[in-house]
MINU-572447 format. One record per residue (C-alpha): residue in three letters; x, y, z. Coordinates in steps of 0.1 Angstrom, whole numbers, plus 5000, padded with zeros to 4 digits. Layout:
// MINU-572447
ALAXYZ
...
// end
This chain:
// MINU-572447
UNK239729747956
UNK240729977932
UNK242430227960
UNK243929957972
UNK245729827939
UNK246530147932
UNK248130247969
UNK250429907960
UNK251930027926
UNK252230377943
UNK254430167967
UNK256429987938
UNK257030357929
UNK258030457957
UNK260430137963
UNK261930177924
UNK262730507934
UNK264130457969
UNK266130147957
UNK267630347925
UNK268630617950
UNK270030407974
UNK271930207943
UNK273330557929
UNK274430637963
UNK276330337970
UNK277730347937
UNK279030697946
UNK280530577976
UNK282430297960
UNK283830477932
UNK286630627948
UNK287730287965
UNK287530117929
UNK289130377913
UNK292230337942
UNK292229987932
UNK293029987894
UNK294930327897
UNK297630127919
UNK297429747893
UNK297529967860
UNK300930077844
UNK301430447849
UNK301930517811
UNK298330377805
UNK296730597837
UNK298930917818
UNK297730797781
UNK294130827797
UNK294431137816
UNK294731027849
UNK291130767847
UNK291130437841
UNK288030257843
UNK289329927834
UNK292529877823
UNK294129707793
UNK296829497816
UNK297529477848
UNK300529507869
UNK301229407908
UNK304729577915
UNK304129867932
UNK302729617962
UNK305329397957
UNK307629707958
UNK305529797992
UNK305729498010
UNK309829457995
UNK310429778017
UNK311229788051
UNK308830048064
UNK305129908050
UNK305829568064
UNK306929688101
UNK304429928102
UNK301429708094
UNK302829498120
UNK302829758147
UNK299129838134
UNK298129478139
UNK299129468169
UNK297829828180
UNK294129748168
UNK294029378182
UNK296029438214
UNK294229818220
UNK290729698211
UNK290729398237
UNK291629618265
UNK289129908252
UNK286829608255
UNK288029448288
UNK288029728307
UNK284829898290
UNK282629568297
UNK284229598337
UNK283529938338
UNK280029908324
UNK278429608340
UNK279929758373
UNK278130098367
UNK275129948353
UNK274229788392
UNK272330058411
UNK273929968446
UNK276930008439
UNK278230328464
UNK279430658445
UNK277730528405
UNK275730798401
UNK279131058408
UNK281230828388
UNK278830878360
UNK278731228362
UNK282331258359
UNK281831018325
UNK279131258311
UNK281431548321
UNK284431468303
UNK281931418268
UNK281331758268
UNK284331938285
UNK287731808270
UNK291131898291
UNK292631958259
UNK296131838240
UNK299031968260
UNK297731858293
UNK297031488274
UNK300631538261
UNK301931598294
UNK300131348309
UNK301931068285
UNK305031228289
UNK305031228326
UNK303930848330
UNK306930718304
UNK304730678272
UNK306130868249
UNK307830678220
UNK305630358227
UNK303630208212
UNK301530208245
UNK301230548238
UNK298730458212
UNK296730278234
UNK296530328269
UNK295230738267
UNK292430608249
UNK291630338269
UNK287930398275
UNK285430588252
UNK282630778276
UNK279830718242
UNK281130348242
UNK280430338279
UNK277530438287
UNK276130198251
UNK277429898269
UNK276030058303
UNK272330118292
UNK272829748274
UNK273629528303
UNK271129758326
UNK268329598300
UNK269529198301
UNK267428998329
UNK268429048364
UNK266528718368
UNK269128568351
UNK272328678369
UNK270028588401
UNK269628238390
UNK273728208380
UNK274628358417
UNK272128058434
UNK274027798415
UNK277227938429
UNK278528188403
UNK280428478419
UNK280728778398
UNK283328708376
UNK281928378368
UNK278728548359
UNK279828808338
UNK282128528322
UNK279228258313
UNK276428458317
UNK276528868308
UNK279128798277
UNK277628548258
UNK274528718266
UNK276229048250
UNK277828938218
UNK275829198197
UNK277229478217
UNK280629368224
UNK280629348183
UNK279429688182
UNK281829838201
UNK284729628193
UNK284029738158
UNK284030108167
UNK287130038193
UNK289029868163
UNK288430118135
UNK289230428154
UNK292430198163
UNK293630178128
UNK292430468113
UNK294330658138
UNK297430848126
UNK297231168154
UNK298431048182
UNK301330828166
UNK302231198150
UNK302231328188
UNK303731088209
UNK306030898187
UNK309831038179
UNK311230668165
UNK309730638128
UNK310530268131
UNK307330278155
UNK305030448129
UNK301930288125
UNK300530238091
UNK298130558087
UNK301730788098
UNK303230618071
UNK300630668046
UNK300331018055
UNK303731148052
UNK303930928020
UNK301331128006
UNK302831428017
UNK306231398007
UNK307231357968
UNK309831157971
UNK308430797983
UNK311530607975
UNK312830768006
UNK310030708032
UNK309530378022
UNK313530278022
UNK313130097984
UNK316730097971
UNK315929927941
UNK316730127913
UNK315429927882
UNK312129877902
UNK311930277911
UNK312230377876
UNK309130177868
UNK307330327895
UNK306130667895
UNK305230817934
UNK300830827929
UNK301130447922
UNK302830337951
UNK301030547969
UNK297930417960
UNK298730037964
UNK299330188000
UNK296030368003
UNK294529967991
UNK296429788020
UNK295330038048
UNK291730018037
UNK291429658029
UNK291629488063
UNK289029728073
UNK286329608046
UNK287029268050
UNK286429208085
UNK283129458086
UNK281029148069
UNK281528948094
UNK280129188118
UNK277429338106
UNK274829138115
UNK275529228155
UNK276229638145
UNK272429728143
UNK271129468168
UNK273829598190
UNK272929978182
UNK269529928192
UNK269829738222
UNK272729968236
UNK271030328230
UNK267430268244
UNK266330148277
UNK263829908275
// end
């Protein structure tokens, strides 16, 4: 009795301890977003007055994202990111969830070459300038398709969604196929309904890489009009005069502006989107994880 009461409040120890770590740590790791935030809504005579940190600030003020989203540049290239991570992230998924269910069927003539060559290319890249010429030669370069097509299919992303339809119930697909399905009608009613946790997973992972991205718009794109938002960010943070790469020809509205503010209230618009839509999927990323990586 006694070794068990105290084994219980060891445990309560142990949990206090774990949760207060945990707590610190995610307190750590949401500081610097939070700290982002108010930077780019408090006037830049109280973030000087304070030495550069602001917990909480006395007032707040909103203009350097309305000066962001007054420019020509933020606006158009959060468009073109939009349309990169929703338009690049369903074909990512389309031809992924092909490609997958295809290789996870054992019949199938040459799967066990074709996944060779998949495993091949995760440990033995061909390198930049052949992927350079590559998009060159086929008409890419200065498109947005350029952002998308050369990174079409992810080998890790693969063979998750492989090893996950090879675990769902081939009694199932059986069943579908007696009642008339062909194959597309069965991977349409049957296999994706069946595979909403992993087609959140790796949407998830699909989207984020997506519109975190800045490399290849760097590399293939000439037209700065075509600049997705993370080029933008990065050469705003790079440059010191931010007036210029955002095309703000508001003079009154400058001078009350100072280059760290603006660019934070950018730094808060490219993150945002992110966090918001990670809730709502987040309750398929572990189930997914788990399912995908080990072969029941």
């Amino acid at each position: 009795m006694s070794h068990n009461l105290y084994k219980s409040k060891m445990d309560r120890v142990i949990d206090g301890v774990i949760y207060t770590l945990l707590t610190l740590f995610g307190l750590l790791t949401m500081f610097p977003l939070y700290y982002v935030f108010i930077v780019s809504i408090t006037p830049y005579s109280e973030v000087l007055a304070n030495g550069g940190f602001v917990l909480l600030p006395s007032k707040f003020t909103f203009d350097a994202f309305s000066a962001i989203f007054s420019s020509e540049t933020v606006p158009r290239a959060l468009q073109i990111s939009i349309f990169v991570t929703v338009v690049g992230t369903f074909l990512n998924l389309l031809v992924t969830t092909l490609l997958a269910y295809s290789l996870s069927k054992k019949h199938i003539p040459g799967r066990n070459q074709v996944l060779m060559a998949i495993v091949f290319t995760m440990l033995f890249s061909g390198g930049m300038i052949p992927l350079y010429l590559i998009v060159k030669e086929t008409g890419l370069m200065n498109t947005v398709w350029a952002l998308i097509i050369p990174g079409l299919v992810s080998s890790f992303n693969l063979l998750i969604m492989k090893t996950y339809f090879e675990n769902l119930p081939a009694e199932i697909e059986e069943a579908a196929k007696v009642d008339g399905c062909g194959d597309i009608m069965t991977i349409w009613r049957i296999v994706l309904p069946l595979s909403a946790p992993i087609m959140a997973t790796i949407g998830l992972f699909y989207g984020v890489n997506h519109w975190n991205s800045y490399f290849p718009g760097v590399m293939y794109l000439r037209d700065s009009s075509l600049y997705p938002l993370q080029v933008v960010l990065r050469n705003m943070i790079q440059t010191p005069n931010v007036s210029q790469e955002l095309s703000i020809t508001n003079p009154a509205l400058l001078a009350t502006l100072p280059p760290e503010t603006v660019k934070m209230a950018t730094v808060v618009v490219a993150t945002l989107p992110m966090l918001i839509i990670y809730p709502f999927l987040q309750r398929y990323f572990v189930k997914g994880m788990l399912l995908g990586a080990v072969k029941g």
